[in-house]
PDB file with one MODEL, atoms N, CA, C and O in Angstrom:
MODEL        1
ATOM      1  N   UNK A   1       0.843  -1.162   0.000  1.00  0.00           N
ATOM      2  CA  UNK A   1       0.000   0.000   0.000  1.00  0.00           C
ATOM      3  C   UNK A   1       0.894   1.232   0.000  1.00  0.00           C
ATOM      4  O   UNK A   1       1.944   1.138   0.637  1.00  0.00           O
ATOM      5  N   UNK A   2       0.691   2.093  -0.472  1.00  0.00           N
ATOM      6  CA  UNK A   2       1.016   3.341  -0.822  1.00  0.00           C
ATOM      7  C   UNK A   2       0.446   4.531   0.333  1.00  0.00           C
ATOM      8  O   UNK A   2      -0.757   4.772   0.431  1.00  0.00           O
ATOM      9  N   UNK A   3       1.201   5.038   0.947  1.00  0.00           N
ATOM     10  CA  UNK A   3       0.329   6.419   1.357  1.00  0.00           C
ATOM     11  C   UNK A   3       0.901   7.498   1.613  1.00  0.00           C
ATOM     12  O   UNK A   3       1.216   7.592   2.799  1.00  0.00           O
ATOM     13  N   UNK A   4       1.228   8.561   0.832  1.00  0.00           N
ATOM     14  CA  UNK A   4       1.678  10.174   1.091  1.00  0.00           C
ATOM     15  C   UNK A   4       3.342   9.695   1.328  1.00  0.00           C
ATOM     16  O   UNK A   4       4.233   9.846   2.164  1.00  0.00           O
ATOM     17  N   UNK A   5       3.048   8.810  -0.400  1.00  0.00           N
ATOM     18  CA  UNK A   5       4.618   8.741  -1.119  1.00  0.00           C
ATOM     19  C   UNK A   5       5.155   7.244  -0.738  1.00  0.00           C
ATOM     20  O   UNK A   5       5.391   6.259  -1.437  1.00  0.00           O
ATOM     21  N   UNK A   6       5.251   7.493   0.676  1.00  0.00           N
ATOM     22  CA  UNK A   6       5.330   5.974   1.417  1.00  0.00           C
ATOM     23  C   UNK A   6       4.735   4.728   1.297  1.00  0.00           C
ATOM     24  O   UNK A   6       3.553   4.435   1.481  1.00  0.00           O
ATOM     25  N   UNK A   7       5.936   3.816   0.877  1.00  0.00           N
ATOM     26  CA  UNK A   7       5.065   2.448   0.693  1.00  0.00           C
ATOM     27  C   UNK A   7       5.025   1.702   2.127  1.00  0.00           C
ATOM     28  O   UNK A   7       5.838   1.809   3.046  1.00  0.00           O
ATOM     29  N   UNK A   8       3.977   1.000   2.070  1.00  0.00           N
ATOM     30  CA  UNK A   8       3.811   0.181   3.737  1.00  0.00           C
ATOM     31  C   UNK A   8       3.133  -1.317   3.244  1.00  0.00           C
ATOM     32  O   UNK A   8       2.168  -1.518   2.507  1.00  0.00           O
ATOM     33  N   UNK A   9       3.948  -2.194   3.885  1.00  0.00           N
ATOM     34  CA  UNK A   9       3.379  -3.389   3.857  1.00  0.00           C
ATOM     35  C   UNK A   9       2.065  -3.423   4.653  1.00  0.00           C
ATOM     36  O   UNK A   9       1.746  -2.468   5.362  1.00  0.00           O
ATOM     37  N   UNK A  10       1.375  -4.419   4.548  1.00  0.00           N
ATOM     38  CA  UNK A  10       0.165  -4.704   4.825  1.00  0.00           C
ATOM     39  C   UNK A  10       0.058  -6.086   5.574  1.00  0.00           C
ATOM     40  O   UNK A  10       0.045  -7.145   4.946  1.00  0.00           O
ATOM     41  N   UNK A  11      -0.020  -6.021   6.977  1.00  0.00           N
ATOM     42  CA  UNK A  11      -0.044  -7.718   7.482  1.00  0.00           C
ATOM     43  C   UNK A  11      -1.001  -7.996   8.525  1.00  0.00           C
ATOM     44  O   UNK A  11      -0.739  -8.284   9.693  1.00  0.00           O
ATOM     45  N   UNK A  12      -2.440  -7.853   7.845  1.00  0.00           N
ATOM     46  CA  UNK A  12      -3.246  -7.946   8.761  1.00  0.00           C
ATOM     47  C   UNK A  12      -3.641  -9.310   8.439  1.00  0.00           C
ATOM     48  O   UNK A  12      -3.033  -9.927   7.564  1.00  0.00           O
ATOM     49  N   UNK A  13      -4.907  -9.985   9.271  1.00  0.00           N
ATOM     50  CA  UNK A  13      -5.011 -11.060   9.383  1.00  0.00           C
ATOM     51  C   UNK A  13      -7.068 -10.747   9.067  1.00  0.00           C
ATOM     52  O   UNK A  13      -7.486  -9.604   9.256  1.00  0.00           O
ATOM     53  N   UNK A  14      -7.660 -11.406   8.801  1.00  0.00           N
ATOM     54  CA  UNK A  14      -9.352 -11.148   9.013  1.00  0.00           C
ATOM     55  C   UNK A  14      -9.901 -12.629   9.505  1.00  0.00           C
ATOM     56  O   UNK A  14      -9.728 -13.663   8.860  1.00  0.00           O
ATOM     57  N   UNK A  15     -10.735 -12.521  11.020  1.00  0.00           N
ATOM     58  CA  UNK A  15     -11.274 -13.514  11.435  1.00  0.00           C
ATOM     59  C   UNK A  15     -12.838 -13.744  11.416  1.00  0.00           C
ATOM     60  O   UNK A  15     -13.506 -12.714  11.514  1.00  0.00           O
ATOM     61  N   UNK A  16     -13.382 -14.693  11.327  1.00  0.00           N
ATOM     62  CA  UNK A  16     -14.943 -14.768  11.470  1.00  0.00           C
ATOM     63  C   UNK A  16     -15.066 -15.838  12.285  1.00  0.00           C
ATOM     64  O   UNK A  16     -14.381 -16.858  12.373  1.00  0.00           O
ATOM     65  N   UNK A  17     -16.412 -15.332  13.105  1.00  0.00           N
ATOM     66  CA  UNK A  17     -17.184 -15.855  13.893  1.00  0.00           C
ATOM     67  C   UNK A  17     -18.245 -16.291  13.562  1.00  0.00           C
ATOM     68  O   UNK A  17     -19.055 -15.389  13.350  1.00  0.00           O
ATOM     69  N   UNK A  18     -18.651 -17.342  13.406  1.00  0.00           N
ATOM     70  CA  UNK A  18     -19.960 -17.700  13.072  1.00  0.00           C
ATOM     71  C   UNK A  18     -20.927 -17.928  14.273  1.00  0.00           C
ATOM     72  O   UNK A  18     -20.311 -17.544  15.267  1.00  0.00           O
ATOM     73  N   UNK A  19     -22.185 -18.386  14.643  1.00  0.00           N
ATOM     74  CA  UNK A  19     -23.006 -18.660  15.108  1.00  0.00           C
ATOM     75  C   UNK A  19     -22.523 -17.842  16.720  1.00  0.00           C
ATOM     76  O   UNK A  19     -22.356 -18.606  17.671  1.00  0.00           O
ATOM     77  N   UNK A  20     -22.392 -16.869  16.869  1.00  0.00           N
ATOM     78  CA  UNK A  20     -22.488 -15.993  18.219  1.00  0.00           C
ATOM     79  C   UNK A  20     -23.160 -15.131  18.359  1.00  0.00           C
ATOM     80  O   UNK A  20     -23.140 -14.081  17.716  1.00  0.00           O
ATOM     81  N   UNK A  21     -24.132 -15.538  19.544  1.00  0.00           N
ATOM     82  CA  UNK A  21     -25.027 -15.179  20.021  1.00  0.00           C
ATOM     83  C   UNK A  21     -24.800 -14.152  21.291  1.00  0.00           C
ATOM     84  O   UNK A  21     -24.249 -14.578  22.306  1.00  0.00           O
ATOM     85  N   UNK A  22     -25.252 -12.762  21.198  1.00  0.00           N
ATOM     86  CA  UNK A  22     -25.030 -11.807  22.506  1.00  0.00           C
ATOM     87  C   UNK A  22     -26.051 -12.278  23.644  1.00  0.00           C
ATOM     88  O   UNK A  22     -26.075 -11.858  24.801  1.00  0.00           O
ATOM     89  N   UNK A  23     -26.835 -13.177  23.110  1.00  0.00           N
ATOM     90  CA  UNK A  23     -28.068 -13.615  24.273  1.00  0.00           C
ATOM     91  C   UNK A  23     -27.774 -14.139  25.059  1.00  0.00           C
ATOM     92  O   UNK A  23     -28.404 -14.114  26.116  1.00  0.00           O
ATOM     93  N   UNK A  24     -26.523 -14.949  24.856  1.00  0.00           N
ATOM     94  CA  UNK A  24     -26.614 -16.473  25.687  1.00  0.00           C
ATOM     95  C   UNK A  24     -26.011 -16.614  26.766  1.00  0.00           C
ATOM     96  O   UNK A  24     -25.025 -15.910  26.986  1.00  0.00           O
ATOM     97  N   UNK A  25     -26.447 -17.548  27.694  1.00  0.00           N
ATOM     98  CA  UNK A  25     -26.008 -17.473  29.057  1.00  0.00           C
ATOM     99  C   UNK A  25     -24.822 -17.041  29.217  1.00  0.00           C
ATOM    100  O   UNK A  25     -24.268 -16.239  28.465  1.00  0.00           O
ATOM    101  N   UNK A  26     -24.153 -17.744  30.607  1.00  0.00           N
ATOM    102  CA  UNK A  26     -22.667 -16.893  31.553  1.00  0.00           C
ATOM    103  C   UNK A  26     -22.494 -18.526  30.707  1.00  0.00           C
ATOM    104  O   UNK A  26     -21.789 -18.612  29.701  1.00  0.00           O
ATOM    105  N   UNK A  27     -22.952 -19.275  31.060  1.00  0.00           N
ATOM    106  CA  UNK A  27     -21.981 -20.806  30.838  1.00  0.00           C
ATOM    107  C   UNK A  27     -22.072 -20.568  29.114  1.00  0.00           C
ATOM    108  O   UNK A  27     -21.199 -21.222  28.544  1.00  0.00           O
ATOM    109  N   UNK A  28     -22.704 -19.990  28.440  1.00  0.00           N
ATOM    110  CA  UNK A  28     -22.524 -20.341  27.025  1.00  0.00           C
ATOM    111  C   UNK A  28     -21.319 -19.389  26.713  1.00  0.00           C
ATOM    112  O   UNK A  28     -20.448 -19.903  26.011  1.00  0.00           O
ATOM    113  N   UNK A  29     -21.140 -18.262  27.056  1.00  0.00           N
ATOM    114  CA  UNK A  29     -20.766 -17.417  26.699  1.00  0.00           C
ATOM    115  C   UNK A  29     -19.039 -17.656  27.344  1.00  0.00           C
ATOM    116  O   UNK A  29     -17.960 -17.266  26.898  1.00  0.00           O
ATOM    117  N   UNK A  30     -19.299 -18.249  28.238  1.00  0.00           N
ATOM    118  CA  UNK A  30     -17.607 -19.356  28.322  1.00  0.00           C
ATOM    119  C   UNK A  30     -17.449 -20.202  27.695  1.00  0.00           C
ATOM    120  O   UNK A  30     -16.415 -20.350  27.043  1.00  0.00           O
ATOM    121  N   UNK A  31     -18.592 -21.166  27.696  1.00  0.00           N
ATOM    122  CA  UNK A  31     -18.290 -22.129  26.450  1.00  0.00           C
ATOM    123  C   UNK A  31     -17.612 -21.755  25.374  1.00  0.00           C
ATOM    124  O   UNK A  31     -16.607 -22.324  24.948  1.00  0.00           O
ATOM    125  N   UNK A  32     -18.363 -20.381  24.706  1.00  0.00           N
ATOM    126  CA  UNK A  32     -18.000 -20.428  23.654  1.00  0.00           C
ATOM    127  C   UNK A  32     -16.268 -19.937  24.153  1.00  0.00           C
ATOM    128  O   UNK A  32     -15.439 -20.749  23.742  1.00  0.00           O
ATOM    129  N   UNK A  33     -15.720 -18.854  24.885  1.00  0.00           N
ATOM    130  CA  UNK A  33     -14.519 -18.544  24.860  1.00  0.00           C
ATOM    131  C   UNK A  33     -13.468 -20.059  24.757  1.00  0.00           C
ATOM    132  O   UNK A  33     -12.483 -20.222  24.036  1.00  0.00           O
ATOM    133  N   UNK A  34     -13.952 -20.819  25.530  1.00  0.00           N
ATOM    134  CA  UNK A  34     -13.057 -21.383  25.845  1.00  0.00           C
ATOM    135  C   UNK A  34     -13.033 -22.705  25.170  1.00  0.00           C
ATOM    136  O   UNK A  34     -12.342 -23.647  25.560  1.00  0.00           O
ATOM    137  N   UNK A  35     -14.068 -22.737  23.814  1.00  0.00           N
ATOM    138  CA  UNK A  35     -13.931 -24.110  22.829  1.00  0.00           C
ATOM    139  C   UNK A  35     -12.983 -23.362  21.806  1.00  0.00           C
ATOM    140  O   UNK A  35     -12.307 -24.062  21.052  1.00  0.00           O
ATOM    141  N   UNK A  36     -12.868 -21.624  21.715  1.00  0.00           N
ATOM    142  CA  UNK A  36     -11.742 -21.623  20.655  1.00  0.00           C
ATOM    143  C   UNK A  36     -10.466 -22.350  20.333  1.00  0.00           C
ATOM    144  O   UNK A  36     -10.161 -23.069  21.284  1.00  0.00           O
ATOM    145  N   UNK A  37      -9.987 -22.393  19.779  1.00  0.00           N
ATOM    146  CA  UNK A  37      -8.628 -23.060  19.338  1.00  0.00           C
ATOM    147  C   UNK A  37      -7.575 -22.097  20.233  1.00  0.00           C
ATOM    148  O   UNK A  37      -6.795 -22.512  21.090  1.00  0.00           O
ATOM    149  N   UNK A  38      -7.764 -20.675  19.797  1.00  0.00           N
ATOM    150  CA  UNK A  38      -6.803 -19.697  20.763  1.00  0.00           C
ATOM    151  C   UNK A  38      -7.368 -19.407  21.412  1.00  0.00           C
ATOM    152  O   UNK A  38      -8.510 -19.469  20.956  1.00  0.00           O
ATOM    153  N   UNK A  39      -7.370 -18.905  22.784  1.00  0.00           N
ATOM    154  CA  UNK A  39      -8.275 -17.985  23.631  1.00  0.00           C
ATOM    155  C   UNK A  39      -7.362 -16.851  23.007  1.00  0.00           C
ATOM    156  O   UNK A  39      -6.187 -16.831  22.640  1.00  0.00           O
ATOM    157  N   UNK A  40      -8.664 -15.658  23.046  1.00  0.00           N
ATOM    158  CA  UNK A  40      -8.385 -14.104  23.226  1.00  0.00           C
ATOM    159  C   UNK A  40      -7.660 -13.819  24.252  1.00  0.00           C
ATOM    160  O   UNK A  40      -7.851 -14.568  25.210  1.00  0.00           O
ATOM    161  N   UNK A  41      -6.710 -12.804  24.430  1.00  0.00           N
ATOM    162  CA  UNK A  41      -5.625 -12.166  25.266  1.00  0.00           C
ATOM    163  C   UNK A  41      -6.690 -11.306  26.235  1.00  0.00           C
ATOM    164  O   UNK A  41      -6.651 -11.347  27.465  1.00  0.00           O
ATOM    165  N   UNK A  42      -7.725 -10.454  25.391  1.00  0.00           N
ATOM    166  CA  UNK A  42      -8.542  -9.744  25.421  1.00  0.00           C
ATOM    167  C   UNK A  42      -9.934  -9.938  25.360  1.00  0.00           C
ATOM    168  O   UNK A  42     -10.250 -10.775  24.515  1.00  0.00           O
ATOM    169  N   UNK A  43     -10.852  -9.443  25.970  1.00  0.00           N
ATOM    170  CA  UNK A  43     -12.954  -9.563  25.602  1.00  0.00           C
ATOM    171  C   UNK A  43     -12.794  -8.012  26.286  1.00  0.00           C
ATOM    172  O   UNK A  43     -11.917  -7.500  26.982  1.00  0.00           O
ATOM    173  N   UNK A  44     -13.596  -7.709  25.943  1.00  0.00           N
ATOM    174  CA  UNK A  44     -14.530  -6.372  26.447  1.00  0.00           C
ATOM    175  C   UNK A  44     -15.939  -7.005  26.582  1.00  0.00           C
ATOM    176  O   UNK A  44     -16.501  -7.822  25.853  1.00  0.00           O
ATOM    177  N   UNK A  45     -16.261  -6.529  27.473  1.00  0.00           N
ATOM    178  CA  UNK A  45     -17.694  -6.750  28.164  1.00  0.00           C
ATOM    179  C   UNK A  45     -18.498  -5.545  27.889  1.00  0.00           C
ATOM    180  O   UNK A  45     -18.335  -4.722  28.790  1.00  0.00           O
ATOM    181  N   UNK A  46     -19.481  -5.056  26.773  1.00  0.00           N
ATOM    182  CA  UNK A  46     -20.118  -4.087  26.479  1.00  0.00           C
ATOM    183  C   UNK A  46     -21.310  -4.299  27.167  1.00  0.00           C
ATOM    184  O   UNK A  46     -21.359  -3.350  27.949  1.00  0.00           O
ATOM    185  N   UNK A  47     -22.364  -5.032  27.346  1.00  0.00           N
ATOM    186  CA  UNK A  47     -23.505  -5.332  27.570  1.00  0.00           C
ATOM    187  C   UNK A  47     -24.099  -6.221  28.928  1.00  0.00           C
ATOM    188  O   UNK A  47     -23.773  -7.246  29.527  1.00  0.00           O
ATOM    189  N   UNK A  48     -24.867  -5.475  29.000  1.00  0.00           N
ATOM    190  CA  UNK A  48     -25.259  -6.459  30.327  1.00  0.00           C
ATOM    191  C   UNK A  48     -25.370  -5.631  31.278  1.00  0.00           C
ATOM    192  O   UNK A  48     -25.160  -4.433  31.089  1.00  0.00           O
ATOM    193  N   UNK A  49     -25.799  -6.232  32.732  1.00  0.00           N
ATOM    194  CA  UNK A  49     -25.761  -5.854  34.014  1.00  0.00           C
ATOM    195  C   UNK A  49     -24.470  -5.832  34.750  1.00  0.00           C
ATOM    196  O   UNK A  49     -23.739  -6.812  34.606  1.00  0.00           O
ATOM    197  N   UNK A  50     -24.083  -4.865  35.513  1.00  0.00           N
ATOM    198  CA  UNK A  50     -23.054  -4.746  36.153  1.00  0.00           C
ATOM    199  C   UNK A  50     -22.477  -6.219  36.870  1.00  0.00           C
ATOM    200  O   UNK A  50     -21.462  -6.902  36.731  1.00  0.00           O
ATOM    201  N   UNK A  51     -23.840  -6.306  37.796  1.00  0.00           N
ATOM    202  CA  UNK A  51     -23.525  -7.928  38.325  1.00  0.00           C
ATOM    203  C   UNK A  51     -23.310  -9.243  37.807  1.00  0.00           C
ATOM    204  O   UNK A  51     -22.781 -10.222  38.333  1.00  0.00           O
ATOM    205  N   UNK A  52     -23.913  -9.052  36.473  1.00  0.00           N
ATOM    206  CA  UNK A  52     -23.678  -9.936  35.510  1.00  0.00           C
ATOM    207  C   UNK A  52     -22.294 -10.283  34.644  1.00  0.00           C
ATOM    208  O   UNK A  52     -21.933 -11.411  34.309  1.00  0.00           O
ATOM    209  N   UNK A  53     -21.725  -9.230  34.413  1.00  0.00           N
ATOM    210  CA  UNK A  53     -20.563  -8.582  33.414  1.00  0.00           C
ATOM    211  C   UNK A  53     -19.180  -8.988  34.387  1.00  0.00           C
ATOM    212  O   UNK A  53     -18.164  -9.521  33.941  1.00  0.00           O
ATOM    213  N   UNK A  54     -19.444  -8.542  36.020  1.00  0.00           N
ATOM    214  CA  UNK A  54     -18.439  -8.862  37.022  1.00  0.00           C
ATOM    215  C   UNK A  54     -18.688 -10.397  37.319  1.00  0.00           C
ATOM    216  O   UNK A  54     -17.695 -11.026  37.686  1.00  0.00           O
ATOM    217  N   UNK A  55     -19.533 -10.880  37.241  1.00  0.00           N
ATOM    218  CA  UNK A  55     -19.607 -12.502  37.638  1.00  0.00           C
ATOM    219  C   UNK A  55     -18.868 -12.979  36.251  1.00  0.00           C
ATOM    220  O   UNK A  55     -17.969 -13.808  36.395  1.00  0.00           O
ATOM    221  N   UNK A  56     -19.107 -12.618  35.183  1.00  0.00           N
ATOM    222  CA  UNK A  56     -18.352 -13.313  33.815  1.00  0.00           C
ATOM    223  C   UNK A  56     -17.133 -12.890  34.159  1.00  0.00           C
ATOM    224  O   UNK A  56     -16.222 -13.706  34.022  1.00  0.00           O
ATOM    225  N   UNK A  57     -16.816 -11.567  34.670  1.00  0.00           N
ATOM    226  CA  UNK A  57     -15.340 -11.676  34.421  1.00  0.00           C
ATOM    227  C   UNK A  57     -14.488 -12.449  35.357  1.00  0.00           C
ATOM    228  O   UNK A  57     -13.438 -13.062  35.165  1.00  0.00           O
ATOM    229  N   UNK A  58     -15.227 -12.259  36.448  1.00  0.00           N
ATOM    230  CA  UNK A  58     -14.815 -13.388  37.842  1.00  0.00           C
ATOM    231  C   UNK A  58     -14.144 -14.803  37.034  1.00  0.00           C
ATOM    232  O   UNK A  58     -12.966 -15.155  37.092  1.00  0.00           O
ATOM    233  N   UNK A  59     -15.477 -15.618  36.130  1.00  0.00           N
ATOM    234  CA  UNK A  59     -15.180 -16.987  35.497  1.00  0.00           C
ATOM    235  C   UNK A  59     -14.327 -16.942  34.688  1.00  0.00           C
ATOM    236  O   UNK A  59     -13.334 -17.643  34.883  1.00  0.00           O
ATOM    237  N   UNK A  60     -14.398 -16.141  33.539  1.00  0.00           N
ATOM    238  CA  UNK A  60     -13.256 -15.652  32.684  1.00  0.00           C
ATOM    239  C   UNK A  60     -11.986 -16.225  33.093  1.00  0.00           C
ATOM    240  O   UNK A  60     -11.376 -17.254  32.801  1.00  0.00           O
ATOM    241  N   UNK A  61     -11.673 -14.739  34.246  1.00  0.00           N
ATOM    242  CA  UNK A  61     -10.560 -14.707  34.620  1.00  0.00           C
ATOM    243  C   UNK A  61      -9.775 -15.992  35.435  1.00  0.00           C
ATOM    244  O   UNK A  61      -8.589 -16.322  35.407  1.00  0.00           O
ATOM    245  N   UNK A  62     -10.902 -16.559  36.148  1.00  0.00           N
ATOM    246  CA  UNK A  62     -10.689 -18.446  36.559  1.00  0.00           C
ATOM    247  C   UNK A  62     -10.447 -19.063  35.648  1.00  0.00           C
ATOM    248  O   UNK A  62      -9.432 -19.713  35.897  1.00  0.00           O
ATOM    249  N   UNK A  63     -10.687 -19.192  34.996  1.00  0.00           N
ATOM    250  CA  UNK A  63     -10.531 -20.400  33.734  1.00  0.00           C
ATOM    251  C   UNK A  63      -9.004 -19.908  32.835  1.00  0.00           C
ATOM    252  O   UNK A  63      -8.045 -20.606  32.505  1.00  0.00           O
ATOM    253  N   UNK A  64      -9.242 -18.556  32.641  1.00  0.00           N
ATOM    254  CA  UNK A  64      -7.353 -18.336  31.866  1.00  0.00           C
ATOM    255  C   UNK A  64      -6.281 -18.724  33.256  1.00  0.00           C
ATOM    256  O   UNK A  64      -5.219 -19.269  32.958  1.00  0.00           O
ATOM    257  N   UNK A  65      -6.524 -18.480  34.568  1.00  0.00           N
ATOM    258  CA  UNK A  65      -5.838 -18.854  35.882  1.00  0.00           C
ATOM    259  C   UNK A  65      -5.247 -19.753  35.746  1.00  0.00           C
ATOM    260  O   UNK A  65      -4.065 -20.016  35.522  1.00  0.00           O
ATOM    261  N   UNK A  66      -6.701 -20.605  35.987  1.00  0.00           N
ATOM    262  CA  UNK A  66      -6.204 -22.247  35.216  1.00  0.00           C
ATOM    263  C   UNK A  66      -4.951 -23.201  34.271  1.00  0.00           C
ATOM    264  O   UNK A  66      -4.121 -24.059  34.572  1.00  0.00           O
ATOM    265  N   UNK A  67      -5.360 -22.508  33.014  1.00  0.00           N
ATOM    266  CA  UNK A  67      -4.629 -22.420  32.190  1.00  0.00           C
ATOM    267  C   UNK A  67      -3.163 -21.697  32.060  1.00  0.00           C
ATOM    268  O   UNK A  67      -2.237 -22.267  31.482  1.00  0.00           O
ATOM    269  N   UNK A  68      -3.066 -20.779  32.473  1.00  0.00           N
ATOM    270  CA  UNK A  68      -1.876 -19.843  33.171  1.00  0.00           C
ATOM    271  C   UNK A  68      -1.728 -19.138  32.086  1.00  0.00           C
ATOM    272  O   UNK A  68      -0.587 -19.081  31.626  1.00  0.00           O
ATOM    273  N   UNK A  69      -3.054 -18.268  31.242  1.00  0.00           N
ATOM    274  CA  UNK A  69      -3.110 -17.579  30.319  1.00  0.00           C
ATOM    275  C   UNK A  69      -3.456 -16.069  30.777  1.00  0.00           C
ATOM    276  O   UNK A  69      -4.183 -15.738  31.714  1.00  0.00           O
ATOM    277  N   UNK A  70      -2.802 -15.297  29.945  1.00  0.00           N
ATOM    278  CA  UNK A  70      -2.961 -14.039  30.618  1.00  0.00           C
ATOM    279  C   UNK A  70      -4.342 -13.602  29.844  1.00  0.00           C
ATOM    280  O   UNK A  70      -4.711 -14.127  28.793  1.00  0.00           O
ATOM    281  N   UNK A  71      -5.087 -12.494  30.570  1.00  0.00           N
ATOM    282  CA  UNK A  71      -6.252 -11.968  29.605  1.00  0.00           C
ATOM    283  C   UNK A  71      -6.712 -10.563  30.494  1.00  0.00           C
ATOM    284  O   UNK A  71      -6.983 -10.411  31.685  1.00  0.00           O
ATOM    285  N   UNK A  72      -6.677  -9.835  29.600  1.00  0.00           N
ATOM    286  CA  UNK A  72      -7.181  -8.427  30.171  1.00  0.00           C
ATOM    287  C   UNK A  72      -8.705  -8.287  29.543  1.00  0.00           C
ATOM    288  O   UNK A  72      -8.895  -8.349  28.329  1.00  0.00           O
ATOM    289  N   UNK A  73      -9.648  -8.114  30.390  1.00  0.00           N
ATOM    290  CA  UNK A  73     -10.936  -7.585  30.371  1.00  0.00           C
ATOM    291  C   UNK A  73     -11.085  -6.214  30.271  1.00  0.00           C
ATOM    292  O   UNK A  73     -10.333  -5.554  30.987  1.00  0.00           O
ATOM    293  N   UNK A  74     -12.060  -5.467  29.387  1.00  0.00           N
ATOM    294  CA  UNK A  74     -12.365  -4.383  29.610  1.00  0.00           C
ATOM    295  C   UNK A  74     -13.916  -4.591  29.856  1.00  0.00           C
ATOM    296  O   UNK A  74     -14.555  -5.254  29.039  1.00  0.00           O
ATOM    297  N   UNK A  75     -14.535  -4.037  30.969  1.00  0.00           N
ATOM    298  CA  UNK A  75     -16.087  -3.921  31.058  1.00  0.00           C
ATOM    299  C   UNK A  75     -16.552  -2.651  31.320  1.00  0.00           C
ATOM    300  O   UNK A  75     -16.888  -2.392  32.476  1.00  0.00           O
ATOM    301  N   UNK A  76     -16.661  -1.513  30.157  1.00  0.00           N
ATOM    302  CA  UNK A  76     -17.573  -0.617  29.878  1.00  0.00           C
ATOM    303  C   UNK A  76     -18.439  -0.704  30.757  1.00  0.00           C
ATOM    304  O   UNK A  76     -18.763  -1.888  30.844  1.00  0.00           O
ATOM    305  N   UNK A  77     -19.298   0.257  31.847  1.00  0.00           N
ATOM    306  CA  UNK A  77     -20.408   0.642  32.214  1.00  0.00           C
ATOM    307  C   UNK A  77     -21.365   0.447  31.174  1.00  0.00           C
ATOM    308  O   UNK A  77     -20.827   0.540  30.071  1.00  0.00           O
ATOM    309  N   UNK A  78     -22.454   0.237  31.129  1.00  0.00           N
ATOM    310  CA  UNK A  78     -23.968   0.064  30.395  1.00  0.00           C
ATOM    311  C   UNK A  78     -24.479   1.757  30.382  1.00  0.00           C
ATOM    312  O   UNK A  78     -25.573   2.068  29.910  1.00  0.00           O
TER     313      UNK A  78
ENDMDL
END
């Protein structure tokens, strides 16, 4: 790619998600983290109830423990 003269390589990567659902329970919504192949380093928690959003990150953060994976949460206020 070209920009203001400068050439720049390009090394991005594009991922898809199929069948994810913002509805679904605390256990689905680990499920799903934790059937990936990689876990995320990272989730942001946009949605939800405060008490809800802190109980996921509670499990979250148990389960990378576990594993001895690091992961930073961000949980936005609603």
């Amino acid at each position: 790619m070209e920009f203001d003269g400068q050439r720049y390589d390009i090394r991005a990567g594009v991922a898809s998600i199929g069948g994810y659902s913002t509805h679904a329970d605390q256990n689905g919504l680990v499920s799903f983290v934790t059937g990936m192949e990689e876990w995320p380093g990272e989730i942001r928690l946009v949605h939800g109830e405060e008490g809800a959003k802190n109980a996921l990150q509670q499990v979250l953060l148990t389960q990378y423990a576990q594993k001895r994976l690091p992961l930073m949460i961000d949980a936005k206020r609603s």
